[in-house]
C-alpha positions in Angstrom: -10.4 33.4 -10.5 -12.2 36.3 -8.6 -12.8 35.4 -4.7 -14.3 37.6 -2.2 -12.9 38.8 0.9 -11.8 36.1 3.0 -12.3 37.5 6.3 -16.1 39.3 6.5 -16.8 41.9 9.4 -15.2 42.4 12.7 -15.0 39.7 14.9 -17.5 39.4 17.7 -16.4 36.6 20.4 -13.2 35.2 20.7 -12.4 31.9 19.5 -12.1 28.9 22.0 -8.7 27.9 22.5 -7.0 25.2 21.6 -7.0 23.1 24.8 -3.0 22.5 24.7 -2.5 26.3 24.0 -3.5 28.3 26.7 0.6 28.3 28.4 1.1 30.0 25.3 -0.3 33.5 26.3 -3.2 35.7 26.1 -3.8 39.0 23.9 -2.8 42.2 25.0 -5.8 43.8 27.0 -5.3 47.2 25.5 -4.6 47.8 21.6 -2.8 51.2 20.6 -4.4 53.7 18.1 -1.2 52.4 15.4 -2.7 48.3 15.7 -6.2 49.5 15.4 -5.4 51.4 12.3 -3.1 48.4 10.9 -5.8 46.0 11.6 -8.3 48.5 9.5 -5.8 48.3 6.9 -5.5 44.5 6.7 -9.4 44.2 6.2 -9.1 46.6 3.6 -6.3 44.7 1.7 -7.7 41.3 2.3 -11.6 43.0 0.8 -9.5 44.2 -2.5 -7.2 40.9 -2.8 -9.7 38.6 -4.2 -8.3 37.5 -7.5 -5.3 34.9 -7.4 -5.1 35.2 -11.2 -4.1 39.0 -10.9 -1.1 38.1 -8.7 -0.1 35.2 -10.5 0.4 37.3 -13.6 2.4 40.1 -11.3 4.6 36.9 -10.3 5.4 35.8 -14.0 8.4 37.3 -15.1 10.2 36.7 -11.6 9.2 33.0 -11.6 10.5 33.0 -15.2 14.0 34.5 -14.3 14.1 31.8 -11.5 13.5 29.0 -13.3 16.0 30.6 -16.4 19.0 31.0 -13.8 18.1 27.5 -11.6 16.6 24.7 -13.7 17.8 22.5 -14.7 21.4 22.7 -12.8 18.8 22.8 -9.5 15.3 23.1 -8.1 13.7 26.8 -8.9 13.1 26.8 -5.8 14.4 24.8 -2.3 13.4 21.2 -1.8 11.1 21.0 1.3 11.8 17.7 2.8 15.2 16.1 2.9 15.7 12.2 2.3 16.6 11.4 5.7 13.7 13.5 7.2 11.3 11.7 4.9 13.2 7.7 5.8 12.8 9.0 9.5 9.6 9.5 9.4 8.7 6.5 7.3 10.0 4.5 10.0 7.9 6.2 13.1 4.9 5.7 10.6 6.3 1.4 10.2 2.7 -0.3 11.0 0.4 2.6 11.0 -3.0 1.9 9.8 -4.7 4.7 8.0 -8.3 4.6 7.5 -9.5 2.9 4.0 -10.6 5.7 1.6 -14.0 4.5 0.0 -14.0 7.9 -2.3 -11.0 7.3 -5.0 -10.1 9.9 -8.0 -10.8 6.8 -10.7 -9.0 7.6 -13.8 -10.1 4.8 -15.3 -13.1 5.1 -15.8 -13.6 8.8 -15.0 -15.7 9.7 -18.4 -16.1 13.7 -18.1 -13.8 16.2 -16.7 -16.4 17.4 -14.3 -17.0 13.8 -13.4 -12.7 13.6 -12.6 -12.8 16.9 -10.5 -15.7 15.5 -8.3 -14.3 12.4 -7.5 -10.5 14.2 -6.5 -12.5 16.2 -4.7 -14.1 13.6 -2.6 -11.1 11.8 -2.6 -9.1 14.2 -1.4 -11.5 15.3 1.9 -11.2 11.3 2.8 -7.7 11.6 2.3 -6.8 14.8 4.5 -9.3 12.9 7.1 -7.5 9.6 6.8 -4.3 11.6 7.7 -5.1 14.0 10.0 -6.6 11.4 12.3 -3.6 8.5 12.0 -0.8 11.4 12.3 -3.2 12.6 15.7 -3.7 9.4 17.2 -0.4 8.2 16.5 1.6 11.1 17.8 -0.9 12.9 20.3 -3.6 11.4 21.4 -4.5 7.9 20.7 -7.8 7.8 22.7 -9.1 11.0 22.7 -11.0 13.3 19.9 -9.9 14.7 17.5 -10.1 18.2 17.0 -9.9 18.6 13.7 -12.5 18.4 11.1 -11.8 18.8 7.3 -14.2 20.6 4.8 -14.2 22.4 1.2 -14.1 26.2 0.8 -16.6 27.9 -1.4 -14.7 30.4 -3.7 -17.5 33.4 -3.1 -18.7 32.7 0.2 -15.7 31.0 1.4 -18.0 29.2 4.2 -17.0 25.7 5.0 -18.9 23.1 3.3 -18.4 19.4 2.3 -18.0 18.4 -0.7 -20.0 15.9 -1.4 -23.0 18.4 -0.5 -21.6 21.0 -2.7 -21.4 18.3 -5.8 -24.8 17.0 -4.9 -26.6 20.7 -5.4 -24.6 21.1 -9.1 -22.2 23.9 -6.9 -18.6 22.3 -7.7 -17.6 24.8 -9.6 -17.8 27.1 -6.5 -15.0 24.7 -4.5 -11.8 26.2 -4.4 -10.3 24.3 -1.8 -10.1 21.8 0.4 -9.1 22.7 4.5 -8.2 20.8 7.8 -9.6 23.2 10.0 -9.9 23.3 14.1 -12.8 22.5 15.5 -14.3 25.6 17.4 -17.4 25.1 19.9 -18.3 28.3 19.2 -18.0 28.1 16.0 -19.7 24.4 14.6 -19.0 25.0 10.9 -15.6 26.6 11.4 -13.5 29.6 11.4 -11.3 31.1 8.3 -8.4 31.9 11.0 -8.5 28.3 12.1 -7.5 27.0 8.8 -4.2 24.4 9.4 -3.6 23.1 6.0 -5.0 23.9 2.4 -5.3 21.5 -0.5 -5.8 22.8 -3.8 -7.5 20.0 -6.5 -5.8 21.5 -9.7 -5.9 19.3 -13.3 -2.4 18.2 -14.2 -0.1 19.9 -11.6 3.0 19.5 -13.4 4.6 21.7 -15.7 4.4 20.2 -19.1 7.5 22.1 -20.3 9.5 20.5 -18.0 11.1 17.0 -18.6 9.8 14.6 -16.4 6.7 17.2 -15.3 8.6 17.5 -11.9 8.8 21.3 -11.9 5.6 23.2 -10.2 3.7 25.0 -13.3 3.1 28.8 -12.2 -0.2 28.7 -11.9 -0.5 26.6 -9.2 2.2 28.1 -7.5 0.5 31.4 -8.0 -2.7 30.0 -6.3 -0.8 28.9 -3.5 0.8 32.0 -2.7 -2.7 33.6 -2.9 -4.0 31.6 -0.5 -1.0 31.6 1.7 -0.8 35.3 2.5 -4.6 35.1 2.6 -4.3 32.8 5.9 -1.3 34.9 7.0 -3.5 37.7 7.5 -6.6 36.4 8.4 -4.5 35.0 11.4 -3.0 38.0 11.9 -6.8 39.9 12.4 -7.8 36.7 14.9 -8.0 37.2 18.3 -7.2 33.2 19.0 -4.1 32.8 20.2 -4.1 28.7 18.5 -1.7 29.8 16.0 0.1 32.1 18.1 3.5 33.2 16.4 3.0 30.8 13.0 4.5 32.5 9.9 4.4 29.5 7.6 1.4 27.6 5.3 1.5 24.6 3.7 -0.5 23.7 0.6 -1.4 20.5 -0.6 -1.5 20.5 -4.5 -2.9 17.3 -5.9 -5.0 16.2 -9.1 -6.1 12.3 -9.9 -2.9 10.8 -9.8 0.2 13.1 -8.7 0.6 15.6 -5.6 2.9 17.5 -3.9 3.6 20.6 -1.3 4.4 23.9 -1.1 5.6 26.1 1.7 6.0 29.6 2.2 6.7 31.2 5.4 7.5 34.7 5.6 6.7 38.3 8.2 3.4 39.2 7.1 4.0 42.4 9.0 6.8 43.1 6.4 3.8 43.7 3.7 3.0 47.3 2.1 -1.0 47.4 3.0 -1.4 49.9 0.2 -5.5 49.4 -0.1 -5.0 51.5 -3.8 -2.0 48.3 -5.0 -2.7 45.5 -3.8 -1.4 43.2 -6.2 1.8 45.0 -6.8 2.5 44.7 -2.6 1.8 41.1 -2.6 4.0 40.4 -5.6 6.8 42.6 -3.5 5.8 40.5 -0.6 6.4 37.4 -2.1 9.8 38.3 -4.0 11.6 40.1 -1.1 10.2 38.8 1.7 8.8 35.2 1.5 10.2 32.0 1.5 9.2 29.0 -0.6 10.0 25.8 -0.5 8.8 22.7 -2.9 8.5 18.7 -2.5 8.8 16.9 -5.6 5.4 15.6 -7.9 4.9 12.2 -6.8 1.8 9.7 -7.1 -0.4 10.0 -4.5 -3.1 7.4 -5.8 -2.6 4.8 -8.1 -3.7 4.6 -11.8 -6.8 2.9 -10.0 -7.5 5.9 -7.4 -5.9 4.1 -4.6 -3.8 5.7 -2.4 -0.7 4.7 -1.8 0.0 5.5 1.5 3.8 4.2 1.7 4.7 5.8 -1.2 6.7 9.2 -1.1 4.0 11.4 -2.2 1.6 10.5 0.0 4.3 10.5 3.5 5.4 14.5 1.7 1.8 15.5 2.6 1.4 13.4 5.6 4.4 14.9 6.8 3.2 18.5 5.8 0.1 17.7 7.6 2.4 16.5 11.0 4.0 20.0 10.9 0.5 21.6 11.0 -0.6 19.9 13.4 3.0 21.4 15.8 1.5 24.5 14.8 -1.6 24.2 16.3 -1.3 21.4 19.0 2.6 22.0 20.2 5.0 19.3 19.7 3.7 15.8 20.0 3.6 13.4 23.2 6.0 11.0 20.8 8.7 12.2 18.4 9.4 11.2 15.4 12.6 9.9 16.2 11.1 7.9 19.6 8.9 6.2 17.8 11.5 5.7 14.5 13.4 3.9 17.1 10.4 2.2 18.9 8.7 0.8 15.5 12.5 -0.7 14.5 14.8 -2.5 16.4 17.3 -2.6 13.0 17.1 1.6 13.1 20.0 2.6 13.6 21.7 -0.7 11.7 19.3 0.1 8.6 20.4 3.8 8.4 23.9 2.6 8.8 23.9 0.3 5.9 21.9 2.5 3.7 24.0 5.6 4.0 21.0 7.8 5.2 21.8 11.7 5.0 24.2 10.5 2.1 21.5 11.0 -0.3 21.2 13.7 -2.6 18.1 15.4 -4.9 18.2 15.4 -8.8 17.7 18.6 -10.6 14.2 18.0 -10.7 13.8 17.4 -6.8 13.3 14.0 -6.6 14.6 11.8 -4.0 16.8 9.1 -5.0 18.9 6.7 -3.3 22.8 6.7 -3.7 24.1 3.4 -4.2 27.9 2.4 -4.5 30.4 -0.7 -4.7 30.9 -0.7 -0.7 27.6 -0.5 0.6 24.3 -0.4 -1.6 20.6 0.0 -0.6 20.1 -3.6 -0.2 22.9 -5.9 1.2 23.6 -9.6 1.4 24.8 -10.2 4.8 27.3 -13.2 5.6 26.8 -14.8 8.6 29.2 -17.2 9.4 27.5 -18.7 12.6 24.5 -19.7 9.9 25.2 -23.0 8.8 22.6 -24.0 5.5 21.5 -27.2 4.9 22.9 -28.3 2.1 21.1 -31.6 0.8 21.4 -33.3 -2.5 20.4 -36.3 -4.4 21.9 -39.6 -2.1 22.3 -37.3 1.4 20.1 -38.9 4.2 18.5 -36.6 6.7 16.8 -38.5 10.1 14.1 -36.8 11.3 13.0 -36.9 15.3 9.5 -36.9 16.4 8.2 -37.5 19.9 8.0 -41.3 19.8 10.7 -42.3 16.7 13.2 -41.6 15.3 13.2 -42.2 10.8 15.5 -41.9 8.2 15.2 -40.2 4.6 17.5 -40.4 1.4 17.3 -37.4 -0.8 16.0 -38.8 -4.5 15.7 -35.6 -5.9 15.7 -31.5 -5.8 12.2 -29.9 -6.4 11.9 -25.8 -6.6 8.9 -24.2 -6.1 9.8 -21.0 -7.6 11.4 -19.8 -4.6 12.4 -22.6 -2.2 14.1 -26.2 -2.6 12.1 -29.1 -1.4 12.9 -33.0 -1.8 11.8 -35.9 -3.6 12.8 -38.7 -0.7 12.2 -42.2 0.2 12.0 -43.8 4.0 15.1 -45.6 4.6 13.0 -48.6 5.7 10.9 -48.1 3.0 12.9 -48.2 -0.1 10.1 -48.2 -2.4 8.1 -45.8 -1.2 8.1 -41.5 -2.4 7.3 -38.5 -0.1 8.0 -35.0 -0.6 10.0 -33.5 2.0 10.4 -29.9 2.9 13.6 -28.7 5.4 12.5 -25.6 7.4 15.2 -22.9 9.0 16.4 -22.5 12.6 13.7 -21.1 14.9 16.4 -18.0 15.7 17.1 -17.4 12.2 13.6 -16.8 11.1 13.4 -13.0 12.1 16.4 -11.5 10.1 15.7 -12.7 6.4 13.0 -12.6 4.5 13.8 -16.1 2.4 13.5 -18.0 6.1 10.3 -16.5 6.5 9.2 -17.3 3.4 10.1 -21.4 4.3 8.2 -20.7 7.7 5.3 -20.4 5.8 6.4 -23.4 3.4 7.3 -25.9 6.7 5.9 -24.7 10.2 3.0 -23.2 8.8 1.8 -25.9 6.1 2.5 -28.5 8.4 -0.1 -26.9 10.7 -3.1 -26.7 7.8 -2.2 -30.1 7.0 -2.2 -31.6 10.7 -5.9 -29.5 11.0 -7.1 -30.8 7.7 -6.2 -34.0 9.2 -7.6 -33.8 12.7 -10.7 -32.5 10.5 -11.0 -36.1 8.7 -10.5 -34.1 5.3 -9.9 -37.6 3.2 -9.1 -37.0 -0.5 -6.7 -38.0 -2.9 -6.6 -34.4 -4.5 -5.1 -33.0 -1.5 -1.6 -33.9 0.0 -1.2 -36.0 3.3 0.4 -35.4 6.3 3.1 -38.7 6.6 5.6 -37.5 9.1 6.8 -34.0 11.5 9.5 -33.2 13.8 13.2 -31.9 13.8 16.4 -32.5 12.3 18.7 -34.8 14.2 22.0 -33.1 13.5 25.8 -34.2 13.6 27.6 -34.6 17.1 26.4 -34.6 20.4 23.1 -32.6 21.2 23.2 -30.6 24.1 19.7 -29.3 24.3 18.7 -27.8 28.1 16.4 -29.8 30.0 14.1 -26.7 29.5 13.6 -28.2 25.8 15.5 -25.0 24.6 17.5 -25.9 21.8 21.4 -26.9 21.4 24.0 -24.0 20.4 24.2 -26.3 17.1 22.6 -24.5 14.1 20.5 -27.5 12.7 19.6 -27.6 16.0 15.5 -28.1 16.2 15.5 -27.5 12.5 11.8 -28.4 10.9 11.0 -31.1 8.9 7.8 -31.7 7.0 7.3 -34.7 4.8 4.0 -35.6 2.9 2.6 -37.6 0.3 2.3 -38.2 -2.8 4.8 -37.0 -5.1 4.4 -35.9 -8.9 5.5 -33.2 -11.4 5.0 -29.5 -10.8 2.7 -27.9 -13.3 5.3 -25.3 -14.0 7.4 -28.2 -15.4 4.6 -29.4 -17.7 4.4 -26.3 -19.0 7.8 -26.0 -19.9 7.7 -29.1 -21.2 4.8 -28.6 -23.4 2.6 -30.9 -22.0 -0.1 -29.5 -20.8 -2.9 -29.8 -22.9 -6.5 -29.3 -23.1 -7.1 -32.8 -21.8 -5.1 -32.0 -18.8 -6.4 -28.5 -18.3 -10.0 -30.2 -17.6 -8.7 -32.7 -15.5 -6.5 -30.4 -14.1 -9.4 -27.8 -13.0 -11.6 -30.7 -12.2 -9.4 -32.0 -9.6 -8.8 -28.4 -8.0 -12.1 -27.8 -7.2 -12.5 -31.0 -5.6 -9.7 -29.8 -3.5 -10.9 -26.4 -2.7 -14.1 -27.6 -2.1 -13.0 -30.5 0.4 -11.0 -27.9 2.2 -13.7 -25.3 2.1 -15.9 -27.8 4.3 -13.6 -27.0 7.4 -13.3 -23.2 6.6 -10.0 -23.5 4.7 -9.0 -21.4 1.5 -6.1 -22.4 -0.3 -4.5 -18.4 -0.8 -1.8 -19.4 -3.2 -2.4 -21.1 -6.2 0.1 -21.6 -9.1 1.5 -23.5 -11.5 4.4 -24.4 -9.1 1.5 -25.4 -6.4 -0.1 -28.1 -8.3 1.6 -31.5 -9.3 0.4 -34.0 -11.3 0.9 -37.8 -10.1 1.3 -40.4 -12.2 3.4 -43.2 -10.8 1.5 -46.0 -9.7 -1.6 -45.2 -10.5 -3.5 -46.3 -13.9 -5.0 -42.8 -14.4 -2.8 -39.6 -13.9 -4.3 -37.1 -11.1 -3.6 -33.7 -10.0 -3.4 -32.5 -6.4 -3.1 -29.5 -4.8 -0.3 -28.6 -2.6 1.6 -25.8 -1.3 -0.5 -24.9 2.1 1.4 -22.9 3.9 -0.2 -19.6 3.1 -3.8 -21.1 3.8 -6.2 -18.7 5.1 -8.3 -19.8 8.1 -9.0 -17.2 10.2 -10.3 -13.5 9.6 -6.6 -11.7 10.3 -4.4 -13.7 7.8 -3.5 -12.7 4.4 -3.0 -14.0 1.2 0.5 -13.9 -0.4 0.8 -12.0 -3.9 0.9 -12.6 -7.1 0.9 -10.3 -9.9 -0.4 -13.5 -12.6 -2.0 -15.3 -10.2 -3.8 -14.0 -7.2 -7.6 -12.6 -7.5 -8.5 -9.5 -8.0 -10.2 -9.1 -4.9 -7.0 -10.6 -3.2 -4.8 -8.0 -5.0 -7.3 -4.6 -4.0 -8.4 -6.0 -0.7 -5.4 -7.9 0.9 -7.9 -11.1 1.5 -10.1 -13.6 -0.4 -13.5 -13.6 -1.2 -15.3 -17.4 -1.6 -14.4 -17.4 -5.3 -11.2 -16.2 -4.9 -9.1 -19.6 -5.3 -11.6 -20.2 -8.3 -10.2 -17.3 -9.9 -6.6 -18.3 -9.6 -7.2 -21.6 -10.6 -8.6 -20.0 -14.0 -5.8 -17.5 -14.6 -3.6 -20.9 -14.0 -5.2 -22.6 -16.8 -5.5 -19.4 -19.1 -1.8 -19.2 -18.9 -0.8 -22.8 -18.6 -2.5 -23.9 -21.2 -0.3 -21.6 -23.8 2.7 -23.0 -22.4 3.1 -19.9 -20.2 3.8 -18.0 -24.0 0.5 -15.7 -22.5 2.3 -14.4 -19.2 2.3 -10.5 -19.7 5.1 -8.4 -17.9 3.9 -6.9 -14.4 5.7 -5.1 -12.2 2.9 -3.6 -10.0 -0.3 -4.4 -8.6 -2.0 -1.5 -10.7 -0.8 -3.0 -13.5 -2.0 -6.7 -12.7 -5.6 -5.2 -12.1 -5.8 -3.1 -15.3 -4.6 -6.4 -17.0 -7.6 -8.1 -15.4 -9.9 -5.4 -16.0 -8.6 -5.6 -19.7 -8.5 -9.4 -20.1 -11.8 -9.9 -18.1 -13.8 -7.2 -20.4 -12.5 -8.2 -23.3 -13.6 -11.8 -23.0 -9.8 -12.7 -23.6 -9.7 -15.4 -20.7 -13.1 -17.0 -21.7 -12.3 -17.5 -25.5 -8.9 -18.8 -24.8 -10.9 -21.5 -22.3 -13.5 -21.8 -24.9 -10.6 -23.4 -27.3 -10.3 -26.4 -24.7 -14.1 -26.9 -23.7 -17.1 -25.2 -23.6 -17.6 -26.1 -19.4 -14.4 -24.3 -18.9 -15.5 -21.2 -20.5 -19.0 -21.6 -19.3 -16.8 -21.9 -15.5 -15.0 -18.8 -16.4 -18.1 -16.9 -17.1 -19.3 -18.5 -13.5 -16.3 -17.3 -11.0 -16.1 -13.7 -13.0 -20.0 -13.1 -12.3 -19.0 -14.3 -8.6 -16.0 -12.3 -8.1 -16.3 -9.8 -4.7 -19.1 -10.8 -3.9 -20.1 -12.4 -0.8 -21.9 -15.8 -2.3 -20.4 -18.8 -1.6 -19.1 -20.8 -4.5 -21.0 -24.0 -5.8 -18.1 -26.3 -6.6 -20.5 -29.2 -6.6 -22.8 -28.5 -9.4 -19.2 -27.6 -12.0 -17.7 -31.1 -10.3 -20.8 -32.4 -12.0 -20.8 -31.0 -14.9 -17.0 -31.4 -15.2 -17.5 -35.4 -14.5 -19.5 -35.5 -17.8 -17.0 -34.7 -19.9 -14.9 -37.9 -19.2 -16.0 -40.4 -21.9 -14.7 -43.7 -20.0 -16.3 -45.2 -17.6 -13.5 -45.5 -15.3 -12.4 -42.0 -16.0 -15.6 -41.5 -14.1 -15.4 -43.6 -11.4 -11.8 -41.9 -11.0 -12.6 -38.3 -10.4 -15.4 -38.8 -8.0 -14.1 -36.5 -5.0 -14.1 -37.5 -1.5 -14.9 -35.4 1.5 
């Protein structure tokens, strides 16, 4: 790769300094005949060292008697962030937002490789900016500026452009890099010397003789040492004092997938400025008097292009990016630790049980956690003061409200997939089923996940269904609201007259009960009987749900098999409602749960619903249910669920399998996958319709009419 000189002409006003720097000194106000001839020199190097390729092959043979003596028994070279460094500053980054990228390195359906290079390169300028502006705000200055701009670096002009400009005018071949640099009021379109972080977009950054790819191929690290000592000097020949004493780099190495970084921090006064060997100094340089260390290759985005900002390759080069910013801005107004400790209360308890600074790297440099027989990663913690609620078929639980006081016997034990709930029958009312659902302690709902999880199943669902109900949301497709309140445990209570509750742990315990009871889906299915018949009675009576509940802004969120139940007891015509509430969406801030099979696709890429979202889950219900669950495929990520919809969705797979049942449920599944994240609203009324003509009977008619 030949580059030009990076620095161009003697400099003719001093840059601005950074507003945080000026305690750190001024330049000297006379400069001996030795520095003026050294600083002659360093132009002089920097005009002839243009071509990264040159000093890359100087660097081979030493890189290959590294990697010979070190790999695989270690890294070739150190490993630059330690495991505990890395878990710290996860935790000080716990509940950070960083900006949504728009601009995503698609390898999907990237078609050309020029096409793939454009898009990482976009990618990766919304990316540096994401960062650079949640590390600022978070640690330095949450209401101010920011002083930092970000920009692509033209390989023979090496002026700052962006690159979506560069792309437009057919010039990407001339993008060499991408830069944070410092904003300079002097200087609008910004200074080489001001550079705080490179990223270099190279295709497949691995080394492909290495298992695993986890080793850095030479040739990127060749380009990073270029560039490196390149910035070393060009620092060196500034008269701003904003990087005053900085003898380290660090490089961002990324392509449409993986990234990783390099630093090297080394005396740059320590180099032989022999104008007439250039290449031969640097490579001395490097060997004898630099220091490099390496992260490990980790995804950065998703097979998708998303970036995954929890993972560990995107906090390595948000962490690279945090020391940068030290270099430039002086330490932050938080630390890392302060706000480790700030962000979690379970810190210190959480680095105990985990055995932090315990861990050790592979050969290849990747992280791992260290598990063993006393303590691993994940624990189950036995409190003895946490009494659970054991119920079983015959048991009889009374439940307290404001005005009365009711008994319940315990028929039978329901699962949703996760949580038990009841099958129970009034104790004045011996005839008569409800469902009922047992919630946790109030105190006990912050420490485990499963009690959150029956929040959401007793508190939370009981507060959808007492809306729906002060709403006047009447239909028989949707469960009813019978009774509320709190457990009335054993003994004596001795609740405060504040209406605190008793020291006893059932103690203002939840209780939800509702009506009317039936068979989950999930045990249909299992059963093998779920057929087509059901299917299109079974989507037929979900819309008419969703579309009551719609009327008063309510979106179900959560559809599954294990949500739906089909009733059948007492009635001369089975029905199907739709139950399971508790993660209803009706306001702008909450979220959907997730499900790999079942939640939309815009649920699963945007973290909320769009109007035809429950539509979509109800079809992916009946796709699978009506195979007898033999179509589930095996997911373990939310990439893979959307390439799996992308697939089946393409392929017309869920629209033939519906086509086998009836034609209106594949003419429906052609309906919600034209509606799909967009922002129309959903016409359950006309596919009621048209579902209602399918019943031959005429009672089968008059039976599905919705209400509401």
């Amino acid at each position: 790769m030949d580059l030009v000189e990076l620095v161009r002409g003697p400099f003719k006003k001093r840059s601005r300094e950074f507003p945080d720097q000026g305690s750190r000194g001024s330049g000297t106000k006379g400069v001996s005949l030795s520095s003026l001839g050294r600083h002659r020199n360093r132009k002089e190097f920097l005009r002839k060292f243009v071509d990264s390729g040159i000093l890359t092959a100087s660097l081979e043979d030493w890189f290959s008697e590294l990697s010979q003596t070190s790999f695989p028994k270690k890294p070739v070279f150190d490993v630059l962030f330690e495991l505990k460094d890395l878990q710290k500053f996860d935790y000080a980054l716990e509940g950070v937002q960083f900006q949504q990228l728009i601009r995503m390195p698609n390898t999907v359906y990237a078609s050309t490789s020029d096409a793939m290079a454009a898009t990482t390169y976009l990618a990766i300028e919304d990316f540096l900016h994401a960062g650079v502006k949640g590390l600022w705000e978070t640690f330095w200055n949450q209401d101010g500026s920011l002083p930092f701009s970000v920009a692509c670096l033209h390989r023979e002009s090496f002026k700052f452009y962006h690159a979506e400009k560069e792309i437009a005018s057919g010039k990407l071949g001339g993008i060499c890099a991408t830069t944070i640099i410092l904003k300079d009021t002097w200087h609008p379109h910004g200074k080489r010397d001001q550079i705080l972080e490179l990223a270099l977009v190279r295709p497949d950054i691995r080394s492909p003789a290495v298992e695993n790819g986890q080793q850095l191929s030479l040739s990127v690290l060749g380009d990073a040492v270029f560039f490196v000592l390149r910035i070393l000097l060009t620092r060196t020949l500034s008269r701003s004092n904003a990087h005053h004493g900085s003898k380290s780099v660090f490089v961002l190495f990324v392509d449409s997938q993986y990234g990783g970084v390099v630093k090297v921090e080394g005396d740059v006064n320590k180099l032989n400025l022999d104008p007439n060997n250039v290449y031969e100094c640097a490579s001395e340089w490097v060997r004898e008097h630099s220091h490099i260390s390496v992260s490990s290759i980790d995804r950065i985005w998703n097979k998708l292009g998303n970036a995954n900002w929890g993972d560990i390759g995107a906090r390595q080069a948000l962490l690279a990016t945090f020391h940068c910013i030290v270099q430039f801005a002086g330490l932050p107004k938080q630390s890392i630790d302060d706000l480790a400790a700030a962000r979690s209360s379970h810190l210190q308890f959480r680095r105990a049980e985990r055995h932090v600074g315990n861990g050790r790297v592979n050969g290849n440099g990747v992280f791992r956690f260290q598990q063993s027989s006393v303590c691993p990663e994940i624990v189950e913690l036995h409190d003895e003061s946490k009494q659970v609620i054991d119920l079983e078929a015959g048991s009889i639980l009374w439940l307290e409200d404001s005005n009365w006081q009711k008994g319940f016997q315990i028929n039978e034990v329901f699962s949703d997939g996760e949580l038990p709930f009841y099958s129970a029958t009034p104790v004045e009312e011996p005839g008569k089923a409800l469902f009922l659902y047992v919630g946790s302690h109030p105190s006990q709902l912050e420490p485990a996940l499963e009690d959150m999880t029956l929040w959401y199943q007793v508190q939370r669902q009981t507060k959808i269904l007492t809306l729906m109900k002060q709403n006047g949301l009447a239909s028989k497709y949707l469960p009813h609201l019978v009774a509320s309140g709190v457990i009335i445990h054993p003994g004596q209570c001795r609740r405060p007259s504040s209406g605190a509750n008793c020291d006893h742990p059932w103690c203002g315990t939840p209780v939800l009960v509702t009506n009317p009871v039936g068979e989950l889906v999930s045990e249909l299915v299992s059963d093998q009987r779920f057929g087509p018949d059901e299917a299109l009675r079974c989507c037929h009576d979900c819309l008419s749900a969703l579309s009551t509940a719609s009327s008063a802004g309510i979106r179900h969120g959560d559809i599954r098999p294990e949500n739906v139940i089909r009733v059948s007891s007492g009635v001369r015509h089975p029905y199907y409602v739709l139950i399971g509430w508790g993660h209803a969406i009706i306001e702008e801030r909450d979220r959907p749960t997730m499900n790999l099979h079942f939640s939309s696709t815009y649920a699963l890429q945007e973290g909320k619903l769009c109007s035809a979202s429950d539509a979509e889950s109800l079809i992916y219900l009946l796709y699978f249910s009506s195979s007898g669950g033999g179509l589930l495929p095996k997911l373990d990520s939310v990439e893979g669920a959307l390439q799996w919809r992308e697939k089946a969705w393409s392929r017309r797979l869920i629209q033939q399998k519906l086509g086998e049942i009836s034609a209106i449920l594949k003419a429906f599944a052609d309906y919600v996958d034209s509606l799909c994240g967009t922002p129309y609203t959903m016409d359950y009324e006309i596919w009621l319709r048209r579902m209602r003509t399918t019943f031959h009977e005429d009672h089968h008619v008059k039976e599905v009419v919705a209400s509401g």
